[in-house]
N, C-alpha and C positions, 0 to 999 in steps of 0.2 A: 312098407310105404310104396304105393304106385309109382310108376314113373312117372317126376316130374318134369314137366315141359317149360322150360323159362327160357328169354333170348330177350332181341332188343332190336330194334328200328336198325336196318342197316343201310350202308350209302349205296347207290347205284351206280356210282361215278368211274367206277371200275368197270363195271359193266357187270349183269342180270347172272352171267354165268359165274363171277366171282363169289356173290350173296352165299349161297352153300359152305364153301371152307370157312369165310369169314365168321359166321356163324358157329361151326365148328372150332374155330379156334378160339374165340374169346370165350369157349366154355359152351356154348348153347344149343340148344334142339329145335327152334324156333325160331323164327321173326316176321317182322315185319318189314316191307320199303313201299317207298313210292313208287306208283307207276310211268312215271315221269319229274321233269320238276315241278316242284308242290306248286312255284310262286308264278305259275304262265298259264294261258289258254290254251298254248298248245302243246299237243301230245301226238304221237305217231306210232305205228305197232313198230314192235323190235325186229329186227331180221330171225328172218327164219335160224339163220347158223345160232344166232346167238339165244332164240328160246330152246333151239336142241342139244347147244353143249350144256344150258342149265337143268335141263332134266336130266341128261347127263349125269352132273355134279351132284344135283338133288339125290338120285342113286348110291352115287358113288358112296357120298357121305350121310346116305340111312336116314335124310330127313323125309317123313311122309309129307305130301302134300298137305297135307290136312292139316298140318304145321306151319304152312304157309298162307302168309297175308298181305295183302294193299291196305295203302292208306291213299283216301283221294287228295287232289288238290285243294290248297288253301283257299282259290279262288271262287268255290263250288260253293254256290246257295240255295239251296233246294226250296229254301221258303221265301226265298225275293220277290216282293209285289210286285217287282219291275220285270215287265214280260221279255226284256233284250236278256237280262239277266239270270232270269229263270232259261229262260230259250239257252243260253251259253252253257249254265250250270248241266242239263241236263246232256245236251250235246255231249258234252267232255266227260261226265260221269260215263255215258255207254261207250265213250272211247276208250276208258280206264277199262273197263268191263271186258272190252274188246281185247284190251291187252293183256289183263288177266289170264284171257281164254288161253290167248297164243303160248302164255307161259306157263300156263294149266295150273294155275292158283282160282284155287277155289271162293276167295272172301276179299269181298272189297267195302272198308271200311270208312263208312263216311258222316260226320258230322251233320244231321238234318238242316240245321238253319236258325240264321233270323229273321222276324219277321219286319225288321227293320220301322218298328210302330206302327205295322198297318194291324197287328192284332192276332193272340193266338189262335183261334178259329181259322180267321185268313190264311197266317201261313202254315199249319198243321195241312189245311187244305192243299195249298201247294205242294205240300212236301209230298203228299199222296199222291198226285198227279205225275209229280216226278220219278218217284219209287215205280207206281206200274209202267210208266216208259218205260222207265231200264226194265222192269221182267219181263216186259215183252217182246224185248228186242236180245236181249241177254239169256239167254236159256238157261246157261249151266254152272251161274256164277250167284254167291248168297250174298248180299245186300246186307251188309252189318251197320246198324244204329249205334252210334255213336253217343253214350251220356254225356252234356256238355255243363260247364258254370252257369249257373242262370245269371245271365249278365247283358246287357246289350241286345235284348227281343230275342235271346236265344230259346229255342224251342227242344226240349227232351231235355231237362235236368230231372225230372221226375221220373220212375219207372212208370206212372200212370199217361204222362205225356208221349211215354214213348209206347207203351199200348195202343196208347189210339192213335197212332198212327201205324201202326202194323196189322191191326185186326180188320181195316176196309181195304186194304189192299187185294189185288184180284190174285195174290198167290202169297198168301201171307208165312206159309212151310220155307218160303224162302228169303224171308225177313230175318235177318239176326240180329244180336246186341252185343258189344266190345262195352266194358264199361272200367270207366278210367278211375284210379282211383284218387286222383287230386281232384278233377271236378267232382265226384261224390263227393268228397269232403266241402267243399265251396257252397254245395245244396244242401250241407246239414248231414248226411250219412255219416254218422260217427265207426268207422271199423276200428277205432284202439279199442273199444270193449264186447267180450262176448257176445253181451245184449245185444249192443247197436249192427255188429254182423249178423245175428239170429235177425233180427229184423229188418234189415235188407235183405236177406237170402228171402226172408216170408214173404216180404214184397212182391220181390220179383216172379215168386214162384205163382204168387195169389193175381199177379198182372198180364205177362206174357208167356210163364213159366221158365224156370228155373233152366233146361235144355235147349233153351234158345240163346243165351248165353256162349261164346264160341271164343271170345279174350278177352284179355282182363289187361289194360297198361296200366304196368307197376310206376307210378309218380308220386313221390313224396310231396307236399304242398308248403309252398312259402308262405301262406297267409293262414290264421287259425279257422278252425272250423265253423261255415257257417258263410265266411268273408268271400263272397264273390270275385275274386282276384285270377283265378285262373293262371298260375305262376308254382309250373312244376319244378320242386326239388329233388335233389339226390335224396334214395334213399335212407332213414334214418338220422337224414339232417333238417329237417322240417317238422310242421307239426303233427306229422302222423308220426313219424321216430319210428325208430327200431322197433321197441313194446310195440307199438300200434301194427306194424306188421307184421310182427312174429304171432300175435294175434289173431288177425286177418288170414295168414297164409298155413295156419295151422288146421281149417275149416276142410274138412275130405272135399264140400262139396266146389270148393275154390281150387283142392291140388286138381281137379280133372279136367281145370280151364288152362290152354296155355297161357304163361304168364310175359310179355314183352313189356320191356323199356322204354320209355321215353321221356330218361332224364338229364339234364343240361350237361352234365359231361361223358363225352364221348369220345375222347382223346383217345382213348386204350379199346373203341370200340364197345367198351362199358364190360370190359375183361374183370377188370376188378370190381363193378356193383354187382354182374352176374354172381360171382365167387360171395361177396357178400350178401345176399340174397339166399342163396345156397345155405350157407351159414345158419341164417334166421331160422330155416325149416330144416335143421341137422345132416343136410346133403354133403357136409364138409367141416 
């Protein structure tokens, strides 16, 4: 079996250079954090000492960058009619971006949007506008889509939605996709059976391709399949269950995606769902 890559959303509250062991310790190769805090407009670069003892660290503990990820802030609307709001979202997107750089994480993972009832058209259109800001002004960081619940004028629950908004971009090579698998489930993507993962891998492969894909967030789903709810479970305790992922994660072409967390408990740093996870795909 390839080396697998699995980890989980970690805190920053420590600070940028902690992220490395912490990771290492609860088991992982991987992860993800925020660039700042998720729930505010503002954001600032991190000091110099503290992006160079994390590279540091990043070394010491053998995780490749390429293992490393952002997730933007909550407040980010890429498809907002409201031009203050669109104006803010992108601001702070190339700020994330910004600080990506300094930290030399390569992927920053953002939720496209809603259109908030002005209509998909409209804010697909937005979202594009916003996307080539940041590549224009961000050179050396990949822009990763986000699959979301269709709920609420959300824009990308489909892989076709999230195509066309990646293909008129003025650099689309550096458009990616992270795809969750609670909101799949919320859009109808059935992964507890063979079939329903063959046919999203053929989706995705016949839409944006299959190697644009760059993570995969392991979320079990509190609400059955289909139910627009967007309310991630612990692994194996929801409706995807353990079968549904052992499943899932059995697919060669899902082991060569890293796999991160982001489920409600976190107390242990997600020590013990990494190890269970592990488990599902016989790493333990």
């Amino acid at each position: 079996m390839r080396m697998i890559r699995i980890g989980a959303h970690m805190p920053i509250s420590y600070g940028f250079e902690k992220v490395p062991q912490m990771t290492i310790d609860s088991g992982g190769n991987t992860f993800q954090i925020f660039p700042h805090s998720p729930r505010t407009w503002r954001a600032s670069l991190p000091a110099k000492r503290s992006c160079d003892e994390f590279q540091i660290q990043m070394e010491k503990y053998e995780i490749p960058f390429e293992a490393a990820f952002c997730h933007c802030g909550y407040l980010i609307n890429l498809a907002s009619p409201k031009d203050d709001i669109w104006q803010k979202s992108v601001q702070l997107l190339i700020i994330e971006g910004r600080i990506c750089q300094a930290l030399g994480i390569p992927y920053l993972n953002v939720h496209p949007g809603s259109h908030t009832g002005a209509g998909e058209k409209e804010g697909t259109d937005r979202i594009i506008r916003a996307v080539d800001e940041f590549l224009k002004i961000i050179p050396d960081v990949m822009l990763l889509l986000e699959n979301v619940s269709p709920k609420g004028g959300n824009i990308g629950f489909t892989m076709k939605q999230l195509a066309k908004i990646i293909e008129p971009t003025i650099q689309p090579h550096r458009v990616g996709i992270t795809y969750d698998t609670c909101h799949g489930f919320d859009a109808g993507y059935d992964i507890t059976t063979k079939e329903g993962v063959e046919k999203l891998l053929d989706e995705m492969e016949g839409t944006f391709g299959l190697s644009r894909v760059k993570m995969i967030h392991l979320n079990d789903s509190k609400a059955p399949l289909g139910k627009a709810l967007d309310r991630h479970e612990n692994i194996g305790k929801g409706f995807i269950g353990d079968k549904g992922f052992r499943n899932f994660l059995s697919f060669p072409q899902i082991q060569m995606i890293p796999w991160v967390l982001e489920t409600p408990n976190e107390e242990d740093l997600y020590t013990k769902e990494i190890a269970h996870v592990k488990s599902l795909v016989g790493l333990i």
